[in-house]
C-alpha positions as CSV (number, residue, x, y, z in Angstrom):
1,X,-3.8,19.9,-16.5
2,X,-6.2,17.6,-14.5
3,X,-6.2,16.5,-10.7
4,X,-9.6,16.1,-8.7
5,X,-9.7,18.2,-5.8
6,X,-11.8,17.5,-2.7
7,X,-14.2,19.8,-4.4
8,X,-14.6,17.6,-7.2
9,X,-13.1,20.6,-8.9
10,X,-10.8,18.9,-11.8
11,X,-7.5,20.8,-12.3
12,X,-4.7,19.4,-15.3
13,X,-1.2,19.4,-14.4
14,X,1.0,19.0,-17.3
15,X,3.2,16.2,-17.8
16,X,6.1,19.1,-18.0
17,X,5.0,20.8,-14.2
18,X,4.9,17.2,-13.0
19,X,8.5,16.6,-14.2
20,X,9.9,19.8,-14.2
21,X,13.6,20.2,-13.5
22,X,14.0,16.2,-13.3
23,X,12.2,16.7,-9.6
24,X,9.5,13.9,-9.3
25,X,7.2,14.4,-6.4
26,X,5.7,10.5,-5.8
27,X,2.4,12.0,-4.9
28,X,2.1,13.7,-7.9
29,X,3.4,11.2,-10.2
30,X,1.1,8.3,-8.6
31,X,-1.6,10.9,-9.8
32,X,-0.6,11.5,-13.4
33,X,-3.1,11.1,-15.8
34,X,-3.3,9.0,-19.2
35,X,-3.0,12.3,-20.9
36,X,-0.2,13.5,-19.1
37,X,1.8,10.7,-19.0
38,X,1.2,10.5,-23.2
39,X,2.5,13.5,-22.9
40,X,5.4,13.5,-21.0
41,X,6.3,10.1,-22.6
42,X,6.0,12.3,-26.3
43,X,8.4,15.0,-24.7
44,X,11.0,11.8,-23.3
45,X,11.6,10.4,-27.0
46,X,11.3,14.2,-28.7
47,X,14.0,15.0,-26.2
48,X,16.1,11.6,-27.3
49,X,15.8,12.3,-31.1
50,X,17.3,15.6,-30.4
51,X,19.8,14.9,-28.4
52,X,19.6,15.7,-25.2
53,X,20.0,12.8,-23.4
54,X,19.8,13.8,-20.0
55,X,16.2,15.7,-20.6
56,X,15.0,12.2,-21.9
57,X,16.6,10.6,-19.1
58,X,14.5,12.3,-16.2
59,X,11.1,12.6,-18.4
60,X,11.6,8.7,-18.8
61,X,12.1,8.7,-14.4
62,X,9.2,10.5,-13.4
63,X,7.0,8.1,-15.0
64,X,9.0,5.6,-14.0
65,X,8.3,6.5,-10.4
66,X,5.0,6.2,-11.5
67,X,4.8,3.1,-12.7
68,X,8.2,1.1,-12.5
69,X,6.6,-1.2,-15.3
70,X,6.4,0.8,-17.9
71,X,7.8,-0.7,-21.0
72,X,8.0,3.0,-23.4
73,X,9.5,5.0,-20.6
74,X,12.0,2.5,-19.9
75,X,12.8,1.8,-23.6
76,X,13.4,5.7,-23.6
77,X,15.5,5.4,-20.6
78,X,18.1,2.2,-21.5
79,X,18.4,4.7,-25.2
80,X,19.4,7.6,-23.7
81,X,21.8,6.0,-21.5
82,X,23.2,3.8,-23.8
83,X,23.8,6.6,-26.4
84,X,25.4,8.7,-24.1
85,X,27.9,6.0,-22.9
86,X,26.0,5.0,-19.9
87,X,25.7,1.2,-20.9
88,X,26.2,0.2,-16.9
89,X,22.9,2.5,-15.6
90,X,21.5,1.3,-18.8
91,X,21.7,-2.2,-17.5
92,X,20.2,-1.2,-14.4
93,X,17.6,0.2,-15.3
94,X,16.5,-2.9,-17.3
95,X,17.0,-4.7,-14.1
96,X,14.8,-2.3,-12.3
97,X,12.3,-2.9,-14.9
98,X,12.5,-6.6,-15.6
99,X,12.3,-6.8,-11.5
100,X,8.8,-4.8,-11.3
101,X,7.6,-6.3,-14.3
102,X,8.8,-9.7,-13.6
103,X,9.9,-10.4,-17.6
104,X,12.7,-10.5,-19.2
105,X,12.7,-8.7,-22.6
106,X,14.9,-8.5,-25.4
107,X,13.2,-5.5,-27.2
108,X,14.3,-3.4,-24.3
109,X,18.5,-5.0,-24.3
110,X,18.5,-4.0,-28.4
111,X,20.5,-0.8,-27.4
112,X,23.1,-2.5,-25.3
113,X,23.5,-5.5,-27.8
114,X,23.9,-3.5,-30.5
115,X,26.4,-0.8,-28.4
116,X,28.0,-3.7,-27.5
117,X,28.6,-4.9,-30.9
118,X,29.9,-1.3,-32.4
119,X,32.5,-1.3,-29.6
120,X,33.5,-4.3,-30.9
121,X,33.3,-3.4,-34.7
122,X,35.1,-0.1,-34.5
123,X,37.9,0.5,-36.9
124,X,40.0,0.1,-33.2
125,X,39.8,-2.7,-32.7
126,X,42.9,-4.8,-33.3
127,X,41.5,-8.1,-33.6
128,X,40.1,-8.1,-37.3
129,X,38.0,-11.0,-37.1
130,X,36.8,-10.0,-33.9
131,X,35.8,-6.6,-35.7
132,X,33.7,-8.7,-39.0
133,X,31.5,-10.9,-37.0
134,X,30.9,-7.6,-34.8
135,X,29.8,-6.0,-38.1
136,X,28.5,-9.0,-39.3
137,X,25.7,-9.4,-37.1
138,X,24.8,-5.7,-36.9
139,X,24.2,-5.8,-40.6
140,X,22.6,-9.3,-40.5
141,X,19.9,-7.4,-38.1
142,X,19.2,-4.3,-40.3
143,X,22.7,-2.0,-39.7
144,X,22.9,-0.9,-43.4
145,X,26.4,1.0,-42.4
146,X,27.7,-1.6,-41.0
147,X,27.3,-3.8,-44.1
148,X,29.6,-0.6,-45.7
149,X,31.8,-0.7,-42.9
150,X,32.4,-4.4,-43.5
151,X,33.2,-4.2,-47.2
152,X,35.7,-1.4,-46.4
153,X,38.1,-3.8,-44.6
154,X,40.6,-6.0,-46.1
155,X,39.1,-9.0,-48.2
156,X,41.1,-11.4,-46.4
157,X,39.3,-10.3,-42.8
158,X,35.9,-9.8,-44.5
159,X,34.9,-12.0,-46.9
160,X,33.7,-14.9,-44.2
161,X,31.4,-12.9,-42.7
162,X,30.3,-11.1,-46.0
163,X,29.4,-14.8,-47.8
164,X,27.7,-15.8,-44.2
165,X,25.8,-12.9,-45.3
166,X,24.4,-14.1,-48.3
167,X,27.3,-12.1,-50.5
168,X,28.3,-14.4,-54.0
169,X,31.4,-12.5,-54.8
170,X,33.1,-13.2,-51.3
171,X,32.2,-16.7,-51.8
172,X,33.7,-17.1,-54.9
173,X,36.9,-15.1,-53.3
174,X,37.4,-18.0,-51.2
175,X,36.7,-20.2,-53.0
176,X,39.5,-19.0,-55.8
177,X,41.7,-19.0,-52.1
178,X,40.7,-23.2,-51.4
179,X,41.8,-23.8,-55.0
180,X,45.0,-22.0,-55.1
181,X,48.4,-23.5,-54.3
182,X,49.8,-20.2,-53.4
183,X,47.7,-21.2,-49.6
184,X,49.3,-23.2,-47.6
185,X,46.8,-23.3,-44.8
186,X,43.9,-23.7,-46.8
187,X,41.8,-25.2,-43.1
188,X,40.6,-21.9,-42.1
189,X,39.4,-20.7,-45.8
190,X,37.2,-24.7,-45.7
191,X,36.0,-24.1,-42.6
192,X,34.7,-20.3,-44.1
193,X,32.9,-21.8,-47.1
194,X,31.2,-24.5,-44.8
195,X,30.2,-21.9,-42.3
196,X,29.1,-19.7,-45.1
197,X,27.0,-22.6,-46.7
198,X,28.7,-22.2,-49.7
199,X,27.0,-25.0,-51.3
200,X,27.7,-24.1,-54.8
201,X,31.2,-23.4,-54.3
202,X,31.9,-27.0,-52.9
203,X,33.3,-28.8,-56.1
204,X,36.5,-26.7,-54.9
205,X,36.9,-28.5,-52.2
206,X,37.1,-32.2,-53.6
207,X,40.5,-32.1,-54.7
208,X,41.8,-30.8,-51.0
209,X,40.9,-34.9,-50.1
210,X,43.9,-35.3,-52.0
211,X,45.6,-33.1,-50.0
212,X,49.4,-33.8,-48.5
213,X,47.8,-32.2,-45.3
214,X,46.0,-34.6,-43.2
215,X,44.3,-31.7,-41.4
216,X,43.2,-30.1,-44.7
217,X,42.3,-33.7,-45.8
218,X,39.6,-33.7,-42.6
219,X,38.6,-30.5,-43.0
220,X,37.6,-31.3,-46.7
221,X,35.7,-33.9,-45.6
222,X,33.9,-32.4,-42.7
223,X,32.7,-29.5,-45.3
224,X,31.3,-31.5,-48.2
225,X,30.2,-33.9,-45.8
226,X,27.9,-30.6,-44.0
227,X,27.1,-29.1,-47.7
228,X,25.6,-32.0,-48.9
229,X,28.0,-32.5,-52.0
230,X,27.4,-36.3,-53.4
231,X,29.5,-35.9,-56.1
232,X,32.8,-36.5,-53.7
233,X,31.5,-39.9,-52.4
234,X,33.8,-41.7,-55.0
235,X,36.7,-39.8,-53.2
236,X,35.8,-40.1,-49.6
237,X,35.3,-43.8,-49.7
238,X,39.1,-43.6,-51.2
239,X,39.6,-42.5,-47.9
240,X,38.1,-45.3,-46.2
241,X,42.0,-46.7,-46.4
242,X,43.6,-43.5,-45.6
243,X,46.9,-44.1,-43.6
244,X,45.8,-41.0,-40.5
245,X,43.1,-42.9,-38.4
246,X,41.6,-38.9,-38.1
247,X,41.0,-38.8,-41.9
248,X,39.7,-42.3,-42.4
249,X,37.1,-41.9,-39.4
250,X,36.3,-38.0,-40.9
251,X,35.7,-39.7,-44.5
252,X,33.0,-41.7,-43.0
253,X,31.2,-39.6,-41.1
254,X,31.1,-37.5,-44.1
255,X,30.2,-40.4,-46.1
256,X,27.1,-40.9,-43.9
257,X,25.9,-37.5,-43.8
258,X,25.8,-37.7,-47.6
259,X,23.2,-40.0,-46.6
260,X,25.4,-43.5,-48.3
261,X,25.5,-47.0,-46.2
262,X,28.8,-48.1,-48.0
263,X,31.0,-46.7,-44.2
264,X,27.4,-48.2,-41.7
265,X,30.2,-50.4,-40.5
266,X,33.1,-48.3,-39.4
267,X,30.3,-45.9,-38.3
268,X,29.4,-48.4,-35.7
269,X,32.7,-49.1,-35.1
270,X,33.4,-45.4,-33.8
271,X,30.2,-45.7,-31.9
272,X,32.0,-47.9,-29.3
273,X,35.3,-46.4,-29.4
274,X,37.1,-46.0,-26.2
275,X,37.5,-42.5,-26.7
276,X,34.9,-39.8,-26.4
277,X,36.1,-37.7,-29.6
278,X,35.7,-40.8,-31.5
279,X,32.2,-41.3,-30.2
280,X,31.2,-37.4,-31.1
281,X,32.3,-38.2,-34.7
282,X,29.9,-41.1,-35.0
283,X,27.1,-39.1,-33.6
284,X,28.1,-36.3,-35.7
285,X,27.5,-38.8,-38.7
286,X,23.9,-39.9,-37.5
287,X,22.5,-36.7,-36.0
288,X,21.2,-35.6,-39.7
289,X,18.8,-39.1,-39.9
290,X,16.0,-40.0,-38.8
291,X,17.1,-42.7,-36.6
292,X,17.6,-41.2,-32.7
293,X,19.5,-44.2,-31.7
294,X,22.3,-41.7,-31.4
295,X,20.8,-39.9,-28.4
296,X,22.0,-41.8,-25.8
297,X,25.5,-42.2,-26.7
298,X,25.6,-38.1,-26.9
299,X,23.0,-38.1,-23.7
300,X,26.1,-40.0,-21.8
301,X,28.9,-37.9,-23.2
302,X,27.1,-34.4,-21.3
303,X,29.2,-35.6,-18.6
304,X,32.3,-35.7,-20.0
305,X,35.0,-34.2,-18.1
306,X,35.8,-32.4,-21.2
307,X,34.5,-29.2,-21.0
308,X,34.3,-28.9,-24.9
309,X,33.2,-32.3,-25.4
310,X,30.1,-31.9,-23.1
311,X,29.5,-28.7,-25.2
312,X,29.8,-30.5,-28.7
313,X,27.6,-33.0,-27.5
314,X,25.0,-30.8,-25.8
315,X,25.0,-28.7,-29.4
316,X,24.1,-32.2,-31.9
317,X,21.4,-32.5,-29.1
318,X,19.7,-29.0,-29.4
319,X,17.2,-30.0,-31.5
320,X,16.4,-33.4,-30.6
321,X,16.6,-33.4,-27.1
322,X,16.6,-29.8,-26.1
323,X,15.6,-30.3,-22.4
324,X,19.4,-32.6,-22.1
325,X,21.2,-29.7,-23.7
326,X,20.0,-26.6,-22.6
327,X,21.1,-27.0,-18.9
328,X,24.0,-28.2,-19.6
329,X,25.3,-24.8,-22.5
330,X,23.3,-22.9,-19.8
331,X,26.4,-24.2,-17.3
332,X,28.8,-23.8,-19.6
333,X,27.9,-20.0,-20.0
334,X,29.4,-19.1,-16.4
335,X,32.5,-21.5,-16.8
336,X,35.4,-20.2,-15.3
337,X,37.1,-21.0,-18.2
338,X,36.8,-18.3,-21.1
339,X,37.5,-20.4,-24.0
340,X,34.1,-23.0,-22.5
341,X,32.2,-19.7,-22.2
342,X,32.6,-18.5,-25.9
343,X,32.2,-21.6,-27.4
344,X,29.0,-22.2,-25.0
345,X,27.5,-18.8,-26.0
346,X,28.4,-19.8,-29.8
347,X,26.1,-22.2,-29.9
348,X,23.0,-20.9,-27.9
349,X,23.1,-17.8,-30.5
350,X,22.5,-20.5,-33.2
351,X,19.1,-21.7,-31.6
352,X,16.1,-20.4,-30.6
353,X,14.8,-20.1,-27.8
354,X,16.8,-17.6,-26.0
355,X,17.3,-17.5,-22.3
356,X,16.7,-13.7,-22.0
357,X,17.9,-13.3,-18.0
358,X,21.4,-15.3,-18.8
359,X,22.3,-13.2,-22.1
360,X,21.4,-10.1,-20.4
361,X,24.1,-11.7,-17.8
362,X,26.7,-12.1,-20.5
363,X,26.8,-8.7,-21.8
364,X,29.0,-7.9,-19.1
365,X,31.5,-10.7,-19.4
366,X,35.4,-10.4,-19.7
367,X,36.0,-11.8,-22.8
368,X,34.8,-10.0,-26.4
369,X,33.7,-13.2,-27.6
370,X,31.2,-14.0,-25.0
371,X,30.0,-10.5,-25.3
372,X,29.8,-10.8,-29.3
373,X,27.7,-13.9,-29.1
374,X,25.5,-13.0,-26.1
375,X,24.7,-9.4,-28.4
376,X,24.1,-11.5,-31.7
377,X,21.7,-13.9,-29.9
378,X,19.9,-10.6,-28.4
379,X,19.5,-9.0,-31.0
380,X,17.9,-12.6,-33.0
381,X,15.6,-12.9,-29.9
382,X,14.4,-9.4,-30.2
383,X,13.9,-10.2,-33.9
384,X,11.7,-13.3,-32.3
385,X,10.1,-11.5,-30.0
386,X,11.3,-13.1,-27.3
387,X,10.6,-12.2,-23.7
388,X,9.7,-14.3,-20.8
């Protein structure tokens, strides 16, 4: 137990005396010693492992009055309060942290993301696919029961999240689904298998360009167009002289992406369309090349009126001009409109890097889905180490 005295006699007060009873004198804690605060810091996360949350909680505050900054106590801190149900003084006291320490940190959200996302995956919740991308990104980041808890569910709920997640068998499931003609909306199950990347499952979906279903027709397209599947360039440029205007423009795109010249000219065609949509698919076509003549047709179309058009454009932009599209998803993310939101968040949990301060922001939105993709890009920025 060490304090210097006027003396110079040396006298050790132990972490415990210093904290005793969740009283933190600031004289005393301004004075604690390496030692002591080791020790105190040891007694904080002993008292966390165990349990007792609300020991860990005041260890973790007197050397917080000590030193505001420091990253262990704090981590200590935002656990115990998140465990115990506390997530709104868990968020402050990152807040009180990230202030004094002037970063933002994703390490130290981890807890809340991932509370935020077991709320959402609990065998309560109503919305099923709400529930399996909740679980889906817990067990992307390590959460080996949530990986169980995802296989328990019905197929039909699971099995897009569990191929996303690498799983064969759930990717064959649907693909058995695209192929059967018991489905009559087979647009959701095409959309799965291009989410999922489902490369070797796309041969299932070259027959669906045959479809009576001009929506399933597009959809069809869109997907083998994204997973690279040559073999269905015989079919798509059928579709060049497809009777819906939506499927013949959708063939070409994905005849382009498969990296063929045989639709160049309706490609540049769309490219001057009077309507934006139309515009989006032609830059959709030509984002993959090398070519960035696309830029500033997309570049023009972040001011849209359309909410979700600014957004789609903003996202084939991420990558090549990041400094366009990040203010404008950054916008997005406080829209007063939920549905702008989500689909905002969505995409800036696809890229890195992660704006720390405004997914912090979002953990606390209204709608589950912002909240889902502001956790899921957490928790891949704490993966990255992000902090800023």
């Amino acid at each position: 137990m060490t304090r210097r005295l006027g003396d110079g006699v040396l006298v050790q007060l132990s972490a415990a005396l210093i904290l005793a009873s969740g009283v933190v004198w600031p004289a005393v804690a301004a004075g604690v010693s390496p030692d002591a605060a080791q020790t105190a810091l040891a007694q904080a996360r002993a008292a966390l492992s165990a349990g007792r949350l609300d020991e860990a909680v005041k260890l973790a505050d007197g050397l917080l009055s000590a030193t505001p900054s420091n990253r262990e106590a704090v981590d200590v801190k935002i656990r115990a309060l998140t465990t115990g149900g506390k997530s709104d003084l868990a968020l402050r006291a990152y807040d009180a942290y990230a202030a004094s320490a002037k970063r933002q940190d994703a390490g130290l959200l981890t807890p809340l993301a991932e509370g935020a996302l077991q709320i959402l995956g609990a065998p309560t919740q109503t919305e099923t696919r709400l529930r399996a991308e909740a679980l889906e990104r817990l067990a992307r980041h390590g959460r080996a029961s949530a990986r169980s808890d995802l296989e328990k569910m019905a197929l039909s709920a699971s099995d897009a999240s569990l191929a996303r997640l690498g799983d064969v068998k759930a990717a064959l499931r649907l693909a058995e689904l695209a192929a059967s003609p018991a489905v009559q909306n087979k647009v959701p199950i095409i959309e799965n298998l291009r989410a999922a990347k489902a490369v070797k499952q796309a041969y299932v979906l070259v027959p669906l360009l045959d479809d009576t279903n001009p929506l399933v027709q597009v959809a069809a397209a869109q997907a083998l167009g994204a997973l690279g599947h040559r073999e269905a360039l015989p079919q798509l440029r059928g579709l060049l002289e497809a009777r819906v205007p939506y499927v013949r423009m959708s063939a070409a795109v994905a005849i382009a992406r498969l990296g063929d010249r045989s639709a160049d000219a309706q490609i540049t065609s769309l490219l001057k369309s009077d309507s934006p949509d139309v515009r989006l698919l032609a830059v959709e076509a030509l984002a993959d090349g090398k070519d960035r003549g696309w830029t500033s047709v997309a570049k023009a179309l972040l001011a849209d009126p359309n909410g979700l058009t600014r957004l789609r454009a903003a996202e084939l932009l991420l990558t090549a001009e990041p400094d366009a599209a990040r203010p404008v998803l950054a916008k997005a993310a406080s829209d007063a409109n939920p549905v702008v939101r989500q689909e905002a968040v969505r995409v800036l949990e696809t890229r890195a890097p992660y704006d720390v301060r405004l997914l912090r922001s979002l953990l606390a939105d209204s709608s589950a889905w912002v909240r889902l993709h502001a956790a899921g890009a957490l928790l891949a920025a704490a993966g990255a180490g992000t902090s800023g």
